[in-house]
C-alpha positions in Angstrom: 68.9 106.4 117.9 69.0 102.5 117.6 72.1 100.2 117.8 72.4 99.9 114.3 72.6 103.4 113.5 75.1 104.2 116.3 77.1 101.9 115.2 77.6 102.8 111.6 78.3 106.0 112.9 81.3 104.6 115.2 82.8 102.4 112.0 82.6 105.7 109.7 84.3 108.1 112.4 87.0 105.2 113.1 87.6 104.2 109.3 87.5 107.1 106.8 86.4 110.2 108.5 88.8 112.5 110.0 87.9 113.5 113.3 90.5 114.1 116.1 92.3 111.4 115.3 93.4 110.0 111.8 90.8 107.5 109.8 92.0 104.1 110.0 92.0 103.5 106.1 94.8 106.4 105.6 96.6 105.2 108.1 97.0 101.5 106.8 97.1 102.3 103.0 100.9 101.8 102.9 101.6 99.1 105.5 102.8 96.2 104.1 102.5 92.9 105.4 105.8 92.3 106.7 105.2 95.7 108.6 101.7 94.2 110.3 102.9 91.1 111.2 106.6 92.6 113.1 106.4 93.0 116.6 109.3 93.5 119.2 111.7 90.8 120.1 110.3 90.4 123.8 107.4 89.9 121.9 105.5 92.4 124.7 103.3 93.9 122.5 100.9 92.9 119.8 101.6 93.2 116.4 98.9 95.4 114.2 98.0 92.0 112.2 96.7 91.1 116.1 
């Protein structure tokens, strides 16, 4: 398997194909905005814009 192939496979199994986790596409279809830019007040963590 080359490089290229491998890692089509590894953006399909992240974005839209269920596997034992969920795909990244359903899980951001409803965030807004607002939602990906908020992180905590400590500011500790990255936000999901990051």
């Amino acid at each position: 398997m080359d490089v290229k192939t491998l890692l089509l496979q590894q953006w399909a199994s992240c974005l839209d194909e269920e596997d034992w986790f969920p795909p990244l596409e359903k899980v951001l279809e409803d965030i807004t905005f607002e939602r990906a830019i908020w992180k905590p007040a400590d500011g500790a963590m990255n936000s999901i814009w990051k």
